[in-house]
N, C-alpha and C positions, 0 to 999 in steps of 0.2 A: 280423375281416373275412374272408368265407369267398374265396377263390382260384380265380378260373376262367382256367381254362388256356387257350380257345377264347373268341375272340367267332364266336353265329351267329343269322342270323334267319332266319325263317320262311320263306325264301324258295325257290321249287321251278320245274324248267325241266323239260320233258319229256325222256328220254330218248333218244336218237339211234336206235334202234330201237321205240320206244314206238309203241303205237296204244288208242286211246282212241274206241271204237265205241258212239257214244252212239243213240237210238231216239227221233227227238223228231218234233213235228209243228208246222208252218208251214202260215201263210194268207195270202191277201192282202185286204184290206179290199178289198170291190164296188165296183167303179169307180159304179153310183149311189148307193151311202150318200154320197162324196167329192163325186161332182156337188152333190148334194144337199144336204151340211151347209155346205159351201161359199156357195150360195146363200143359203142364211137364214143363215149367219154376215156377210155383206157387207149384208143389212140391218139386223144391229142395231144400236142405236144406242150413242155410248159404249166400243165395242168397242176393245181394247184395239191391236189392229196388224192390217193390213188384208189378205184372203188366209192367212193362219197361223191355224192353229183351235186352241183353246186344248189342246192333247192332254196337258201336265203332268198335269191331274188327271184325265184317264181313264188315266194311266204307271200313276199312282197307288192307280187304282181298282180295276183288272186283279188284281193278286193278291191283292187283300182278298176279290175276286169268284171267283178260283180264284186258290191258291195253285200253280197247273202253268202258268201261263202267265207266262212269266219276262219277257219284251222287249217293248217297243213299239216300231219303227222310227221314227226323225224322217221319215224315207221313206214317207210314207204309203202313194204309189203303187207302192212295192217289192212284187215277189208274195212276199218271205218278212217280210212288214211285222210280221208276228205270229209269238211262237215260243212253243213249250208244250212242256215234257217229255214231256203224255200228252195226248190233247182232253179239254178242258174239259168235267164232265158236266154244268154248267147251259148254256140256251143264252146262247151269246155276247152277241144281240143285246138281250140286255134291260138288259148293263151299259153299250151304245153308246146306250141309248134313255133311260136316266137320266141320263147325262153331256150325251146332246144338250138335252133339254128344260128343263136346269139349268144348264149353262155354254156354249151354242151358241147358241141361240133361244129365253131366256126369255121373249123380249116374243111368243113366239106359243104360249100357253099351249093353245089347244084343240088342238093338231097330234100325232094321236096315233100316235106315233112306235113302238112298237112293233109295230105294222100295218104300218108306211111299210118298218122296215128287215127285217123278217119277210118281205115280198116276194122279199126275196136274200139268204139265209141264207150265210153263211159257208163256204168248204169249206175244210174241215183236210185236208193229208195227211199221209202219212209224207216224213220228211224225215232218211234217216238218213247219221250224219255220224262221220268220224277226225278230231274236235278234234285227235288230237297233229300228222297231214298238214298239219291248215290252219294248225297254229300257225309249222310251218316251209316250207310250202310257197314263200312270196317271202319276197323281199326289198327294203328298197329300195336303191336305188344307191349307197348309202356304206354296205351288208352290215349295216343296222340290220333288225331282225325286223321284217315286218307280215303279222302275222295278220290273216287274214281275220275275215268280221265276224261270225259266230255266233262265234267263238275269244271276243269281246269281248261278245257279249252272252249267252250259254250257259256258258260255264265259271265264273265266279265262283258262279253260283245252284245248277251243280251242286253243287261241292262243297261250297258251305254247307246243301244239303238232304243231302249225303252225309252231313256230319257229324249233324244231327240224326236220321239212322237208325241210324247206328253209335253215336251219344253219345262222350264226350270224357272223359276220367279227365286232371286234373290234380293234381298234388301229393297225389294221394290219395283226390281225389275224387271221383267221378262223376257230371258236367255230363249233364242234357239238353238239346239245344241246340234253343232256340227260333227261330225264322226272321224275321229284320227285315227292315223295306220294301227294295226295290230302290232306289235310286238312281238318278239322271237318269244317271252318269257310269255306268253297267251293276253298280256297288261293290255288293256283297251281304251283309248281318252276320249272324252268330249270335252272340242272346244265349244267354249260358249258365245258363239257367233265371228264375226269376220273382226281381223285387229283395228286398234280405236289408235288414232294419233296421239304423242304426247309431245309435247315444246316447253321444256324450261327456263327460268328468266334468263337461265344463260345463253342459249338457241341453241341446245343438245336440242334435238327432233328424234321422236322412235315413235315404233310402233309396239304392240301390246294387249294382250285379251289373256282370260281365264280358263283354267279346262280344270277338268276333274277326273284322275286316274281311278279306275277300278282295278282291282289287283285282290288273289285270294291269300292267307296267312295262313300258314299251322300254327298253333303251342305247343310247345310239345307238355305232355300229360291234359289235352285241353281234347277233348272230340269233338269238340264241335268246328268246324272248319269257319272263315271266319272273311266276310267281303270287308275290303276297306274301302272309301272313298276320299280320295285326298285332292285337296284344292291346291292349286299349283298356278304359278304364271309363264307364259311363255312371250319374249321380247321378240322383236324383227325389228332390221334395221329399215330405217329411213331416209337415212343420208347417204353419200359413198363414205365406204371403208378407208381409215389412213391405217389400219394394225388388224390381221387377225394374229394373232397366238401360235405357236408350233407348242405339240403336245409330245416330247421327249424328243428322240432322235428324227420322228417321221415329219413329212412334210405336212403345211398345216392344211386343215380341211376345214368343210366349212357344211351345216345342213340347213338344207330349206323343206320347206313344204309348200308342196304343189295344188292348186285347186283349178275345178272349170266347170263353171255353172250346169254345161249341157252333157257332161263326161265324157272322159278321157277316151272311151273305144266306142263308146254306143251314144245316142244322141237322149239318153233318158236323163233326164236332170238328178243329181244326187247331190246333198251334202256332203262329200268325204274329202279327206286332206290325205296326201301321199310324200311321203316322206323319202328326202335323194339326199345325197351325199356329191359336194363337191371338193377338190384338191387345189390346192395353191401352186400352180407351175412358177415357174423364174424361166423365162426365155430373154433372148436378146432384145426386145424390145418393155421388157420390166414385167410385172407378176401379172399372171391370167389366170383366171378361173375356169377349171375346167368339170367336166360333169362326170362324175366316177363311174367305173361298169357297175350291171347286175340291175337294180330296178330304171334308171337314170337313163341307162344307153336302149332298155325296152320300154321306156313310154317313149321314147323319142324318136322311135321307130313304128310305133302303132297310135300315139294319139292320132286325132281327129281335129281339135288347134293345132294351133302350130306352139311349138315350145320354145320354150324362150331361152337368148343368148345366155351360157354362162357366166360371162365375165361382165353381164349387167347388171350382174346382182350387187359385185363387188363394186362401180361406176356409177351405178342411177338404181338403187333397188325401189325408190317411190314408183319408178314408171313402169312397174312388173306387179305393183300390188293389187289390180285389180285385174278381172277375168270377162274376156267376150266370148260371141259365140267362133271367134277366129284364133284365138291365144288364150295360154295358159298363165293364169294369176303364179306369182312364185316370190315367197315372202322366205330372206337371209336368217336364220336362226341366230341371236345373240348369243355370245359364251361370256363368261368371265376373260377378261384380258383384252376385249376387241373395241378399236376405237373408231369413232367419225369424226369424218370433216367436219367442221362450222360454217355455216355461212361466211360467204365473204364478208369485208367490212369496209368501209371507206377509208381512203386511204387517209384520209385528215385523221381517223380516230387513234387512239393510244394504241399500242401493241398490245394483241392480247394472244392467249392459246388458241392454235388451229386446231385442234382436236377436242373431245368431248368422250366421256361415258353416255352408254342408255343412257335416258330420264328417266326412268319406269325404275322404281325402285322393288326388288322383289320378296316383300314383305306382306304378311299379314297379324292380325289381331285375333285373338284366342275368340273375339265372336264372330269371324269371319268364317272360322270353323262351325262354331255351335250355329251359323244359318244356314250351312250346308245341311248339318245334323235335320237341323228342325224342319229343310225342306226335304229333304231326301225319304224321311221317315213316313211319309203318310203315300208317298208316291208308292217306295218297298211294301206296305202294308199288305197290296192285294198279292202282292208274289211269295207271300210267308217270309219276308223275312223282317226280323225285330233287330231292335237296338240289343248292343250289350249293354250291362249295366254301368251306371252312370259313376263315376269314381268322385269321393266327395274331394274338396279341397285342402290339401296336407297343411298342418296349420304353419306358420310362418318359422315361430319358434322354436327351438331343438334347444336340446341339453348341452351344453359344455364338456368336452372331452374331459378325462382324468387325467390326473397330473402324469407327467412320462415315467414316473416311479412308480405307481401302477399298473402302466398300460406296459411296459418291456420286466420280462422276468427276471428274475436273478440270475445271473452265470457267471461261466467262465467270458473272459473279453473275445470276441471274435476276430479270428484273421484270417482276412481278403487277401486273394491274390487278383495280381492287375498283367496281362501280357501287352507290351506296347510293340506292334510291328512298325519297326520305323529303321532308318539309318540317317534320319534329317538329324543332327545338332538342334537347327531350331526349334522342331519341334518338340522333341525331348524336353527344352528347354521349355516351352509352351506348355507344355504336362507337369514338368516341375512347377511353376510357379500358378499354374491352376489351382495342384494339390495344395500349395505352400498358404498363395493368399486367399484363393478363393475360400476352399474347403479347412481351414485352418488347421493344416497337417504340419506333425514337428518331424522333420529328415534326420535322420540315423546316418553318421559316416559311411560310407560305399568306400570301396577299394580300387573300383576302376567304372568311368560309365558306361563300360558294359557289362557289369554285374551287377543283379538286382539290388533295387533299393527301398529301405523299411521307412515307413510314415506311419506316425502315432499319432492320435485322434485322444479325444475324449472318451470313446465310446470302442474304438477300433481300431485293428492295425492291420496297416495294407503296405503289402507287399510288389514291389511292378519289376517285373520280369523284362530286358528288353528283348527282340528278336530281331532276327537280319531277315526279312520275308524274300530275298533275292527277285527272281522273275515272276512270284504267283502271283504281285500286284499290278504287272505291267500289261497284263492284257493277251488276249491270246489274239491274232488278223482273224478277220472275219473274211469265209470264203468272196473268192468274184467268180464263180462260176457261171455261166448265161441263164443256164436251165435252173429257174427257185428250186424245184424239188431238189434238184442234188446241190443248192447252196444250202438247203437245208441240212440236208444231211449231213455235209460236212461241216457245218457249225456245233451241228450235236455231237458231232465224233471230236471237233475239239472241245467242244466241253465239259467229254469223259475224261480226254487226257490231263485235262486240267484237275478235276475232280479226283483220277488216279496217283497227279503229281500230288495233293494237297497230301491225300491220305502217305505217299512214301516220305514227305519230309519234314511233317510236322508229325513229331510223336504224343501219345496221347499225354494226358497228365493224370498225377493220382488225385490231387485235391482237384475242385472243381475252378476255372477261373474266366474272369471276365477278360476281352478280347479288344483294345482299341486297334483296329487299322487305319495307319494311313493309305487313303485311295481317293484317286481322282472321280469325280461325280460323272453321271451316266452319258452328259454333253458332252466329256474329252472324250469317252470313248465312242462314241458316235460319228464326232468330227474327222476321228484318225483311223474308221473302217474297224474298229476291236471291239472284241466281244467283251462288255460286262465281267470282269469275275467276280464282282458283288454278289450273283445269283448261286458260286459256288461255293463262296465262303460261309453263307448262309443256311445250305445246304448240308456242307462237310462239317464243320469246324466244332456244333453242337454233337455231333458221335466222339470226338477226338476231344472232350472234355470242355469245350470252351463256348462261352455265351459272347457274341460278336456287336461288336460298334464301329460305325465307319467313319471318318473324319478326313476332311475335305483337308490338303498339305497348307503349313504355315508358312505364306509368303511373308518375303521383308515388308515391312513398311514402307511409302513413300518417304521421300524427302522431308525436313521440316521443316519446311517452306509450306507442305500440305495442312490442309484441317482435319488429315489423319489423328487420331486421338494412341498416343501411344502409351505404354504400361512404363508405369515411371525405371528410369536409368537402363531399359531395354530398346531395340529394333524393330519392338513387335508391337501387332495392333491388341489392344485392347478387348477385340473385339473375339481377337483369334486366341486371346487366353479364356475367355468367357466358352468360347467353343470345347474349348480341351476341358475345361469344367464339366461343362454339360454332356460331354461323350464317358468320363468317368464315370459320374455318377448315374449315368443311365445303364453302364457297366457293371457297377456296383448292382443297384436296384434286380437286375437280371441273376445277379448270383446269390442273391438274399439280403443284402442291405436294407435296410429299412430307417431312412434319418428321424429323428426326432420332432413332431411338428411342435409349432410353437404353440406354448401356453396361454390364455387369454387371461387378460388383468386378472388381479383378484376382485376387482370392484364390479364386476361382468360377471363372472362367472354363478354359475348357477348348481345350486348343491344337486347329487345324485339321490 
């Protein structure tokens, strides 16, 4: 096991004498494009929130269209709304003229908008600027940095274009570094060249390369504003898909990144990746992939290749991974959960699994970090910026806790309250014997089970309340109206009323208490069109005295015939008393509980 004597990361502040004299140019979008998109954005129909013009996928579009135009302001009407390292040499208005006739005003197909905004062309000027000045120029009142706002939307792009002109040697190698999409949050990556094959003995096949995000940090009490650089892996598949993943209720989607040697709108060669989003349909002929609006349906409208099938990514993604002067290369983004085919196998061989994870495992080694550091560092040098300081290595060995007679005060014995919303038998009976076996609680005679019941502890005595939660568990319909805006609306209108019911029939409490509900998890209510009321109990329930837990209903157990594992001389699983454990005492813990950890031998421990 190799010995590093330092831990460090990537991380660089300007220099206290630094300056950093960068040449860029800023524009502001023509107060009548704004008039103007504004208007035919407020008649369309459908639209998605009213007044906000959808500008995500013109963020999007901007450096696919020129790779020198680094920001879009959420500020539209800011005069430095637009920033560019150099002007743009296509004109501007023909990527605002695509975005508008395709995600602004498609219900007004004849409007020809490149006449319209060719009227008011653009003025770029020079805009030259001491990112190191701006980075420490204020502060705010508790001496945390705030840099100003080109520091946040210009410096991560530089240095990731810095890198891809200088190129990058790690461990021996010599990266050219590619340029990936901007990000909403200003984060800027370089991949470090085109993805490399991987095949493991099992015949998993992927694909796989390195990138390194730039991203800026505050501390707060720290002024000095703070670049990070992090080393990161990004997979792409290689095989056809048998699973991608649904991520809650929505359908599942899937991202690629786009590349073409000669670029996408003009025929100048660029390194840059652009990043789409595609959705997993179900039709009658079984799942297609298709390509989501906003950046996806505007390259595929103005590239210069030709774009590639959707639903080949999901089919054959090897045969999309490389890029001519006629097609666009388009590499499937791996997530966690998504599997592939395996090669076929002969039919003489033993049976084995059709499917496969990545091979690429996404892992690194604490000097995989430190040879970023050590590369990165003399590159930063001429642009003023330094390492932080280097953090020595925390030594291995720590002191031994004090005994729990020490560490908890003297008192009076504390009593818990516990509210069980439920009307299940079983479960109740599931919380009983949580309390009973797991948590080693002695039961106090009750008078009826539904009148609260006392549990004594070594330590504490807990009290559980039950409740009849009637209809606040069961979900409120979620609207079908055609038009979103107004199914939205009337989803928020039932989620006051829900929120209004909570507060009329749960009264508050005097002492404080923890809260288990029984509720079905976010996939029932998904499947049966309802809305969530998880988001209001969460919401409501801490004004109304209560700290909340949710717990998924105790089904019976199977048959025992099954290798269900059940809780000795009950119905129940095992599994579902260890739950009802675990939602207590997380109940507990929210209202002050604190259990006793355990003591280390005496032959271990270590004097204070």
């Amino acid at each position: 096991m190799p010995h590093y004597p330092r831990q460090q990361s990537a991380v660089f502040v300007f220099a206290p004498d630094a300056e950093l004299n960068v040449h860029t140019r800023s524009a502001a979008i023509p107060a009548p494009w704004l008039r103007h998109l504004r208007t035919v954005w407020e008649t369309r129909p459908g639209r998605h929130s009213a007044g906000s013009l959808p500008t995500r996928s013109l963020s999007a579009l901007l450096p696919a269209f020129d790779p020198r135009i680094t920001a879009l302001s959420h500020h539209l009407e800011s005069p430095h709304a637009l920033r560019a390292t150099a002007e743009p040499a296509a004109p501007f208005d023909l990527a605002v003229a695509a975005w508008a006739a395709t995600d602004v005003a498609p219900h007004l197909p004849n409007t020809d908008w490149e006449a319209l905004l060719g009227e008011h062309p653009v003025q770029w000027r020079n805009d030259d600027l001491d990112l190191a000045h701006l980075a420490r120029a204020c502060v705010h009142p508790n001496n945390t940095a705030n840099p100003a706002e080109p520091v946040w939307s210009l410096l991560p792009s530089l240095l990731a274009e810095h890198i891809t002109t200088t190129g990058l040697t790690l461990a021996g190698h010599d990266y050219t570094g590619w340029l990936g999409p901007t990000q909403p949050d200003n984060r800027r990556r370089v991949y470090l060249g085109p993805p490399i094959a991987l095949t493991d003995r099992t015949g998993a096949h992927g694909l796989y390369t390195h990138y390194i995000e730039f991203h800026l940090e505050t501390i707060p009490g720290d002024p000095q504003v703070r670049m990070h650089a992090d080393l990161h892996m990004a997979r792409f598949a290689a095989r056809p898909m048998s699973y991608i993943p649904r991520r809650g209720d929505k359908a599942a989607t899937l991202s690629a990144l786009l590349h073409t040697d000669t670029g996408f709108l003009t025929s100048h060669e660029r390194r840059l990746l652009v990043q789409a989003e595609l959705t997993l349909q179900h039709t009658g002929d079984g799942p297609r992939l298709a390509w989501s609006p906003r950046i996806s349906r505007l390259l595929a409208l103005l590239s210069r290749p030709r774009y590639p099938a959707p639903d080949t990514l999901r089919t054959d993604p090897a045969s999309l991974a490389t890029s001519t002067e006629q097609s666009v290369a388009a590499w499937a983004t791996h997530s966690t959960g998504m599997r592939y085919y395996l090669p076929e196998r002969p039919e003489a061989t033993p049976a084995a699994r059709k499917s496969a994870e990545h091979p690429a495992a996404p892992g690194y080694q604490p000097r995989d970090h430190l040879e970023v550091f050590d590369a990165l560092t003399p590159l930063f040098a001429p642009l003023g910026l330094i390492p932080t300081a280097a953090t020595r290595k925390a030594p291995a060995r720590t002191r031994a806790l004090p005994p729990p007679s020490a560490r908890i005060p003297a008192g009076p014995r504390p009593h818990y309250h516990l509210e069980h919303w439920t009307t299940s038998p079983r479960t109740r009976q599931a919380l009983h014997l949580a309390l009973t076996d797991k948590l080693q609680l002695t039961p106090e005679p009750s008078e009826s089970a539904d009148s609260p019941a006392t549990y004594t502890g070594e330590d504490f005595t807990l009290t559980v309340h039950p409740y009849d939660p009637g209809t606040l568990t069961g979900g409120t319909p979620r609207s079908t109206h055609p038009d979103r805006a107004v199914r939205r609306a009337e989803d928020d209108q039932a989620r006051a009323a829900h929120t209004q019911q909570i507060h009329d029939q749960v009264p508050r409490t005097a002492a404080l208490r923890g809260t288990v509900i029984e509720l079905e998890d976010q996939h029932y209510f998904g499947r049966n069109q309802l809305l969530d009321p998880k988001t209001s109990f969460k919401a409501t329930l801490p004004a109304l005295g209560r700290r909340v837990q949710c717990m998924r209903p105790v089904l019976p157990a199977p048959d025992k015939a099954s290798k269900v594992k059940r809780h000795p001389g009950t119905d129940l699983r095992s599994s579902d008393i260890e739950r009802a454990a675990a939602s207590a005492l997380d109940a507990l813990r929210q209202i002050g509980y604190l259990p006793d950890l355990p003591q280390p031998p005496a032959s271990q421990a270590t004097s204070s």
